[in-house]
C-alpha positions as CSV (number, residue, x, y, z in Angstrom):
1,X,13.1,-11.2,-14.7
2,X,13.5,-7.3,-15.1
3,X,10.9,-5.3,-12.5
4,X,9.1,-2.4,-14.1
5,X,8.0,0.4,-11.8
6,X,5.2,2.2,-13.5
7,X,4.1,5.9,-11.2
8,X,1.2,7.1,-12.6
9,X,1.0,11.0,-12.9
10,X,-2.1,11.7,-15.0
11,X,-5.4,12.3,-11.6
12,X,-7.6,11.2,-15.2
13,X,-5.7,7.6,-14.7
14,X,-7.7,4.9,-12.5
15,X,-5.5,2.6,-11.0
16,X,-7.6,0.1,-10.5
17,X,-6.5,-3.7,-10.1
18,X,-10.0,-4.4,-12.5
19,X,-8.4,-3.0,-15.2
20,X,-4.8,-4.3,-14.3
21,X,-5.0,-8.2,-16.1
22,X,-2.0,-9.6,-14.2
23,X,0.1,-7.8,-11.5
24,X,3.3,-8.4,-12.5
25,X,5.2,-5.1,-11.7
26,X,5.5,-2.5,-9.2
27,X,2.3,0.1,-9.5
28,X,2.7,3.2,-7.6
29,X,-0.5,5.9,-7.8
30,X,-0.7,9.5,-7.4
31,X,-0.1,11.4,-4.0
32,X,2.1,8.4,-2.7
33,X,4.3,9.6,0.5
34,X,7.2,6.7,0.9
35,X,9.4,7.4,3.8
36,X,13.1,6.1,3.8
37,X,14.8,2.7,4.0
38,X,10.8,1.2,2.4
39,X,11.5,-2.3,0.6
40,X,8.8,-2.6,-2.3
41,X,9.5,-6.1,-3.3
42,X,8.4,-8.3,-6.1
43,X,4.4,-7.3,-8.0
44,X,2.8,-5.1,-5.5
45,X,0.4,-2.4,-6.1
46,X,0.3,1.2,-4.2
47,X,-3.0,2.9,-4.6
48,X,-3.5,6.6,-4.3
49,X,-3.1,8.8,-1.3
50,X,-1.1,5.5,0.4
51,X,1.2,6.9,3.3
52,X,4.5,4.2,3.6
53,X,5.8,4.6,7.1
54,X,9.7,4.2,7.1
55,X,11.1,0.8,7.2
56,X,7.9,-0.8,6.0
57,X,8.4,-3.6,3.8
58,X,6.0,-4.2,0.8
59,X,6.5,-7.6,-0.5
60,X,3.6,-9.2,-3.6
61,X,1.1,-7.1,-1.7
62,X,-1.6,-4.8,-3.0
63,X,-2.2,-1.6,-0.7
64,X,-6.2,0.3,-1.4
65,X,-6.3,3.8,-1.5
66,X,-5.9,6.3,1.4
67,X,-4.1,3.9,3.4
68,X,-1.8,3.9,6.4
69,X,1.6,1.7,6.4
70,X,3.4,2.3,9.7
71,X,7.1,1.7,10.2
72,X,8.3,-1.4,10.8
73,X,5.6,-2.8,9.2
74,X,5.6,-6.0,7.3
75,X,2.8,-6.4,4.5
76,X,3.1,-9.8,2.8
77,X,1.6,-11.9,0.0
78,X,-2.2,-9.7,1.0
79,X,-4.4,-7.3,0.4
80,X,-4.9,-4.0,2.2
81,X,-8.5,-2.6,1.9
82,X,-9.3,0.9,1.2
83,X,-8.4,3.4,4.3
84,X,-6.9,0.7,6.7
85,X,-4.5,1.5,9.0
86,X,-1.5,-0.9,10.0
87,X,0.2,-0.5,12.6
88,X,3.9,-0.1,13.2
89,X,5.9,-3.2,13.6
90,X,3.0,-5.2,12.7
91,X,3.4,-8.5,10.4
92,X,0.4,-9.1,7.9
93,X,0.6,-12.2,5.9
94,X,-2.6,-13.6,5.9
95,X,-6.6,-12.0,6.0
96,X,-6.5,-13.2,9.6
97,X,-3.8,-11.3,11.1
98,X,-5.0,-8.5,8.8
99,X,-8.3,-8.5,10.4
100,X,-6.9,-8.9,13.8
101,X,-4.1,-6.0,13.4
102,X,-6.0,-3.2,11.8
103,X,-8.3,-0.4,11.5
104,X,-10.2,1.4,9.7
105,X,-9.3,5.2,8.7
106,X,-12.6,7.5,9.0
107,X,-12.2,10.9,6.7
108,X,-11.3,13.0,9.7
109,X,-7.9,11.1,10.4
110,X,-7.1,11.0,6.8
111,X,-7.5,14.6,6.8
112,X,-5.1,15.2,9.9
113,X,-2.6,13.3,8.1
114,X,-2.5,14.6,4.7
C-alpha cells in the first residue's frame, strides 16, 4: 500500500482528527520541527507546533499539538495529548506507560522552546 504524506501549509486549515474519517496516512501540521534520523512509520498524525527530537521513532501514533518528542524516543500504536512532554529514550506503547513517563508542558516552557 502507497503512504501519502499530506503537510498542511494553509494556518486557516484545522488538523483535527474529528474531521480526519480514517487515519490512513502520514498528517504533518504547520510549525512542525523534525530533527534528523526521525522514523515516521505507518498512519500517524503530527499536530501543530510538535517538536520531534532526533532519533525518535513515530510508529501508527497520533501526537496533539505543542508537544515535546525527545530523542530516542519510541511512540507506538498511542495517543499523545495536547502539550505533553516525552522524554528521551522513553518507550510509550500503551496509556499506562504514557501516564507514567510524561508531563505536561505549561505555556512558559513552550515559549522557551519555540
Amino acid at each position: 500500500k502507497d503512504i501519502v504524506i499530506i503537510l498542511v501549509s494553509d494556518y486557516k486549515y484545522d488538523l483535527n482528527l474529528s474531521k480526519i474519517k480514517k487515519l490512513k496516512d502520514i498528517y504533518i501540521g504547520c510549525k512542525v520541527f523534525i530533527s534528523s534520523d526521525v522514523i515516521i512509520n505507518g498512519s500517524s498524525l503530527i499536530s501543530d507546533g510538535v517538536f520531534l527530537g532526533s532519533g525518535c521513532q513515530i510508529i501508527n501514533s497520533q501526537i496533539g499539538p505543542n508537544s515535546v518528542i525527545e530523542a530516542g524516543a519510541i511512540v507506538k500504536n498511542v495517543t499523545i495529548p495536547a502539550n505533553t512532554f516525552v522524554p528521551s529514550k522513553a518507550i510509550i506503547n500503551s496509556m499506562k506507560k504514557l501516564n507514567c513517563s510524561t508531563s505536561t508542558i505549561g505555556s512558559q516552557e513552550l515559549d522557551r522552546i519555540a
